[in-house]
C-alpha positions in Angstrom: 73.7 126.4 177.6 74.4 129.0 174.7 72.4 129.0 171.7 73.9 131.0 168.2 71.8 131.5 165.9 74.2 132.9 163.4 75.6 130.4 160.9 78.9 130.4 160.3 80.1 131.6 157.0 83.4 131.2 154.9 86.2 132.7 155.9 87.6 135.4 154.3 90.5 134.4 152.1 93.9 136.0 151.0 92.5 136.4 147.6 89.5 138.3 148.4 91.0 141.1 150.3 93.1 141.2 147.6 90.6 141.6 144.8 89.0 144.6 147.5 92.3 145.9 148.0 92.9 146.4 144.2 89.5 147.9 143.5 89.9 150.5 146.5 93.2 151.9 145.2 91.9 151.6 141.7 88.9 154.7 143.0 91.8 156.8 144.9 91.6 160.0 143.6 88.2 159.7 141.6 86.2 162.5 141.9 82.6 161.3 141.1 81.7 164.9 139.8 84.8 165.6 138.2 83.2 163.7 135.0 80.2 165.9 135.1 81.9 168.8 135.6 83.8 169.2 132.6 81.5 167.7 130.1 79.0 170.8 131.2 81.9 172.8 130.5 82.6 170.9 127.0 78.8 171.7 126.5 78.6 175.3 127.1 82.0 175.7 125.1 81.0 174.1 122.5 77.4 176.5 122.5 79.7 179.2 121.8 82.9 177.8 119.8 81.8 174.4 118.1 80.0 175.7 115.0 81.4 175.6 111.5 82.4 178.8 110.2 82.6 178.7 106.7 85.0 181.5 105.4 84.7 181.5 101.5 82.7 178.7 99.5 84.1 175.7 97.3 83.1 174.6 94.0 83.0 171.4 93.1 82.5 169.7 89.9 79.8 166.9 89.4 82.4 164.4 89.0 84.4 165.8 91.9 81.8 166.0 94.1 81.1 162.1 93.2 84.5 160.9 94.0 84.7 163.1 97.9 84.0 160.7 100.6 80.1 160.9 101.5 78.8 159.9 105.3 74.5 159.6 104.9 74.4 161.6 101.4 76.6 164.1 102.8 79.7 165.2 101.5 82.4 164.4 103.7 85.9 165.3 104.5 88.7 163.1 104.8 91.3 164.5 108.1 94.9 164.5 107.1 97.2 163.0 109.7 100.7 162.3 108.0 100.4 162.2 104.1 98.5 164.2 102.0 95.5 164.0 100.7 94.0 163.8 97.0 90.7 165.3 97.8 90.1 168.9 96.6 89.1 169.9 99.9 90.2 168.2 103.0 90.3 168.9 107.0 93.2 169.2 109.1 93.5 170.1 113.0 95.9 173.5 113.2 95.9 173.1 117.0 95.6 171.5 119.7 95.2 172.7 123.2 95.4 170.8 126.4 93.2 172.2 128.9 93.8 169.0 131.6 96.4 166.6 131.7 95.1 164.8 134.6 92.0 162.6 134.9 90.0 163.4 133.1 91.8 164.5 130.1 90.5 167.6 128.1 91.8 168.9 124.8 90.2 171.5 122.5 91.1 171.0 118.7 91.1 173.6 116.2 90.0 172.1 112.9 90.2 173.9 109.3 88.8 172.8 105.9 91.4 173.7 103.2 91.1 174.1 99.2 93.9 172.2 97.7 94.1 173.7 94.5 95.5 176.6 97.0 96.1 175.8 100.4 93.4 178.3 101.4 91.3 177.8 104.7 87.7 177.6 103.8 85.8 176.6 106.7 86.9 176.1 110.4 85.7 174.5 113.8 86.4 174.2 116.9 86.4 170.5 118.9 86.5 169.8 122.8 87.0 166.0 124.0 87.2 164.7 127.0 88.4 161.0 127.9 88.5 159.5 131.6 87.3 160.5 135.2 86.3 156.9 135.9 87.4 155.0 138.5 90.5 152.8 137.4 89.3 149.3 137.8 90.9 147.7 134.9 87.7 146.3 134.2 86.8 148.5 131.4 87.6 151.3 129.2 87.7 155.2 129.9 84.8 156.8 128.9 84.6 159.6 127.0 82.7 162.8 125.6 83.1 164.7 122.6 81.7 168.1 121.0 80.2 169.0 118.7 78.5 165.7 117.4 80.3 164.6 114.4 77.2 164.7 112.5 76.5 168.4 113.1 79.8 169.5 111.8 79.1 167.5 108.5 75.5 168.7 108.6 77.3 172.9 108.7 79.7 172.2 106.2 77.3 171.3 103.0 76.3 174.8 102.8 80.3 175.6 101.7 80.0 173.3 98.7 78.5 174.4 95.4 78.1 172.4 92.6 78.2 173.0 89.3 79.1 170.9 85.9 
């Protein structure tokens, strides 16, 4: 007489070894520290490169100063992509730099304030991003790091605008 005292349990169907299967080749090639990695690098870059440097400073009138974007009571710029824009000051990235195509992605982007009245560079920055280095489940969205903090950069740029009526 033989006595089991294991119970016998489901058997493993087609579509489980399939839902493993595509979670396994969704980690090949992630690198659990590669993530880690290069946002301490972001960091450390952006000790050095990611303050504003404001090169000459702008005056604004009341009334212009009332019609610029604002973020939290701040003056704010607006980023020109494709069409110009009506502000008297506005940003604009000069550069950009991939420093890793693969995953993760890296890029370093070299921003500049500019005066319209005469295309002049008043203030520039430096910004480092990095999206991805997660395991490709399809489950969610990459995630991502950025530097400096958008707030910081608005919070260094105020000193370049004076006011005056």
């Amino acid at each position: 007489m033989r006595i089991s005292f294991a119970k016998p349990g489901p058997p493993i169907t087609w579509a489980s070894t399939a839902i493993f299967a595509l979670f396994a080749y969704g980690c090949i090639g992630y690198l659990p520290g590669q993530k880690a990695r290069w946002d301490e690098q972001i960091r450390a870059l952006c000790e050095t490169e990611g303050h504003v440097r404001i090169i000459t400073p702008v005056t604004l009138s009341t009334q212009q100063a009332r019609r610029m974007p604002h973020t939290e009571g701040q003056i704010t710029l607006r980023m020109q992509i494709n069409q110009p824009v009506d502000d008297p000051v506005y940003a604009r990235v000069n550069q950009t730099t991939v420093l890793r195509r693969q995953d993760p992605e890296v890029v370093k982007r070299d921003v500049v304030a500019i005066q319209r009245s005469d295309e002049r560079v008043v203030a520039s920055w430096v910004e480092y991003s990095r999206v991805g280095g997660d395991p490709l489940t399809g489950l969610a969205h990459q995630s991502s790091y950025q530097c400096p903090d958008p707030k910081q950069v608005l919070r260094e740029l105020q000193p370049m605008f004076v006011i005056k009526d």
